[in-house]
C-alpha positions as CSV (number, residue, x, y, z in Angstrom):
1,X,-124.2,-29.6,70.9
2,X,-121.1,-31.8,71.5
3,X,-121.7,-33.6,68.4
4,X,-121.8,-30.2,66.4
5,X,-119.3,-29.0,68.6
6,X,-117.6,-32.0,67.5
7,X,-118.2,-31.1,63.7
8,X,-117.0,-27.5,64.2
9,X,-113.6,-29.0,66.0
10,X,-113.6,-31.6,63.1
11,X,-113.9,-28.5,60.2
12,X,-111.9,-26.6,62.4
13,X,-109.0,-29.6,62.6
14,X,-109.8,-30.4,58.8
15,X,-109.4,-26.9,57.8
16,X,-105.6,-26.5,59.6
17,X,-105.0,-29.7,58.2
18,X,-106.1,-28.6,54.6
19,X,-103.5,-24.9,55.5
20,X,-101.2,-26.9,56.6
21,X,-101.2,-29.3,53.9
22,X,-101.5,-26.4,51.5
23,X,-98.3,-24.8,53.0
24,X,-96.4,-27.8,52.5
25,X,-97.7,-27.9,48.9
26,X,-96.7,-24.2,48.5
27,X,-93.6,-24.6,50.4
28,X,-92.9,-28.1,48.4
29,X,-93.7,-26.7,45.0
30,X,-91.3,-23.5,46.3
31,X,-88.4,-25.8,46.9
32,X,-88.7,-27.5,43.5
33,X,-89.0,-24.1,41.8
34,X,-85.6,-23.4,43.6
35,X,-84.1,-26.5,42.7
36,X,-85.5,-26.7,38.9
37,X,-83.6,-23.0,38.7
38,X,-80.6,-23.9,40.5
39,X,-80.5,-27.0,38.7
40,X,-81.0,-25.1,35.1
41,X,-78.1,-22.8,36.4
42,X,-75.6,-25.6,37.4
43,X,-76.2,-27.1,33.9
44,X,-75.8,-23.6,32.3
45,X,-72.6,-23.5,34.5
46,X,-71.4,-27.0,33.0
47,X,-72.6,-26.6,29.4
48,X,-70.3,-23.1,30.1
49,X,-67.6,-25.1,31.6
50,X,-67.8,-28.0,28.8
51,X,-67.4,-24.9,26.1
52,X,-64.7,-23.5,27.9
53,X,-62.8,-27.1,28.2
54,X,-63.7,-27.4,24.1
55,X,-62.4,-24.0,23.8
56,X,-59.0,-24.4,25.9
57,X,-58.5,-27.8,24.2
58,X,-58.8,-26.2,20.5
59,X,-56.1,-22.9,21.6
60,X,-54.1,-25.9,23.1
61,X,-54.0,-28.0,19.7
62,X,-53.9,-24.5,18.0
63,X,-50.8,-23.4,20.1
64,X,-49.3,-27.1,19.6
65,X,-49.7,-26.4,16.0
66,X,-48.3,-23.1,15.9
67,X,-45.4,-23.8,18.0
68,X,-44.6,-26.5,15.1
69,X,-45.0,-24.4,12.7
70,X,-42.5,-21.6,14.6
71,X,-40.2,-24.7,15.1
72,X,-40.5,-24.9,10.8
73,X,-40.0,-21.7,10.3
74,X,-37.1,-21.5,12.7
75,X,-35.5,-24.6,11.5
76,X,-36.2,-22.9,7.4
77,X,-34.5,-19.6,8.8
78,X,-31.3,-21.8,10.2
79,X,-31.3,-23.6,6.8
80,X,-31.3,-20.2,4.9
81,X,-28.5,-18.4,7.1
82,X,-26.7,-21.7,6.9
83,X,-27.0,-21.1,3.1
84,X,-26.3,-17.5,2.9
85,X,-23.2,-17.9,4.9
86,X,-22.1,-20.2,2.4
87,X,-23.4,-18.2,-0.4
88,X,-21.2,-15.4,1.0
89,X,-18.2,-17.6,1.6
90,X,-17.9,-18.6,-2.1
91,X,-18.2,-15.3,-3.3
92,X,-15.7,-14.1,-1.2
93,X,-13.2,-17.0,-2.6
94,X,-14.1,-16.2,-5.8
95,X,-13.7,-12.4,-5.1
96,X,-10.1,-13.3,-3.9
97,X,-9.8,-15.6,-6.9
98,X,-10.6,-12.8,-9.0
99,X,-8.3,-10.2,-7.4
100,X,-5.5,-12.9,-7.6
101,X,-6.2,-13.4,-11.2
102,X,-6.1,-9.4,-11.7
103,X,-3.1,-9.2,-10.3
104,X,-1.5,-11.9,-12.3
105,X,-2.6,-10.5,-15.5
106,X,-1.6,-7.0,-14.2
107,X,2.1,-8.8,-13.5
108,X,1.9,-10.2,-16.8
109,X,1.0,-7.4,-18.5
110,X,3.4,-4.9,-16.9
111,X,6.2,-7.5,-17.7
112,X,5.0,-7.9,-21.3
113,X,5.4,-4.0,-21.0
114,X,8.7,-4.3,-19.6
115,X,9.7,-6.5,-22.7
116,X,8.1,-5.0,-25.2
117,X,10.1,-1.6,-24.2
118,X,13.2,-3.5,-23.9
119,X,12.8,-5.0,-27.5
120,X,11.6,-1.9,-28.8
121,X,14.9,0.1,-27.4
122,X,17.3,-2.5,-28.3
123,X,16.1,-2.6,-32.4
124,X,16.0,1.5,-31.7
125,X,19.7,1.0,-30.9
126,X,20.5,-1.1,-33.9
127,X,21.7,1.1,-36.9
128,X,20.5,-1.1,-39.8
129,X,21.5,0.3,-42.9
130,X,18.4,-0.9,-45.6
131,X,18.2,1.6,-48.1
132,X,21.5,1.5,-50.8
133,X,20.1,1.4,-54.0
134,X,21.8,-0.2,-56.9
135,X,19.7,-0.2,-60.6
136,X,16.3,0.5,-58.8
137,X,16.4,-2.7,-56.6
138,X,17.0,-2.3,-52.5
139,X,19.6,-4.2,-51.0
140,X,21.0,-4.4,-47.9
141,X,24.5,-4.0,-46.0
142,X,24.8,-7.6,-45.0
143,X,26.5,-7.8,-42.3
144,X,23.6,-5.3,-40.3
145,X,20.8,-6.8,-42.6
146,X,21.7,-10.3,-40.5
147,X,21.8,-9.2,-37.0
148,X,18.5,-7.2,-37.6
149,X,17.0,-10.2,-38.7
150,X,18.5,-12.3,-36.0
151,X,17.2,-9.5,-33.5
152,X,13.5,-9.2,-35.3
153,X,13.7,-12.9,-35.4
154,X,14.4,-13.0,-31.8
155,X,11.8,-10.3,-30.9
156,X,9.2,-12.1,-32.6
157,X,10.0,-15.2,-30.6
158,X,9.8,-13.4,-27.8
159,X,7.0,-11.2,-28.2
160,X,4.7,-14.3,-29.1
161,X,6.1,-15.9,-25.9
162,X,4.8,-13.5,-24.1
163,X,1.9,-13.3,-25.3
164,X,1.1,-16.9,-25.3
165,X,2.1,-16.3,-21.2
166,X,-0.8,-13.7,-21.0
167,X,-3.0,-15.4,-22.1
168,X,-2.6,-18.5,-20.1
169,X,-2.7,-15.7,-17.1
């Protein structure tokens, strides 16, 4: 009986062998389960990570670019108040060039006026004597007929001096 004993203990030993060989197959095939699914989610976690470093480099370059553009932009807006103000200088000089003129041709025009009245009193003032008619033919009283032409001579004179001096206002 020893030697089937011996066979039974052999079976027996063979057979805890084979469980335990079988649990550190299961327990083996366990761990590499664990580690093929933690090593699927660390490279999920890095491709997630690399897509998130693509992504924050692109809104970098994309903020880089924008902040140029907003430099542009601000740089154009500078240029365009720069031109306004300038724009809005040289109207306002020629605005006061304007009023300036005005007021010269108003001067002018009120002293032209001024003349014209004075001219116009003085030849109302002169008594000039035209009409003494000899043998149907007009004649005049010499001595008035000269000083009215001397004084519509000299009115004339004046007048287109003053006018030329309007116009060159």
């Amino acid at each position: 009986m020893d030697g089937q004993a011996n066979s039974n203990n052999q079976k027996r030993d063979g057979k805890v062998e084979l469980d335990v060989t079988r649990e550190q197959y299961e327990n083996l095939q366990k761990h590499e389960e664990e580690q093929e699914a933690k090593s699927k989610a660390d490279v999920k976690l890095l491709d997630e990570r690399a897509c998130a470093e693509l992504a924050k480099e692109s809104i970098v370059q994309k903020n880089e670019k924008l902040l140029q553009e907003l430099d542009v932009a601000q740089e154009q807006d500078e240029n365009l108040q720069k031109h306004q103000e300038e724009q809005r200088a040289k109207s306002k000089k020629l605005l006061q060039n304007e009023n300036l003129r005005k007021e010269l041709v108003n001067t002018g025009n009120e002293k032209l006026l001024h003349e014209c009245e004075i001219l116009r009193n003085r030849l109302q003032e002169c008594s000039v004597n035209f009409l003494i008619e000899e043998e149907d033919k007009l004649t005049m009283d010499t001595s008035s007929a000269s000083d009215a032409l001397d004084l519509l001579t000299t009115s004339d004179n004046r007048i287109g001096l003053l006018l030329a001096e309007s116009i060159w206002i």
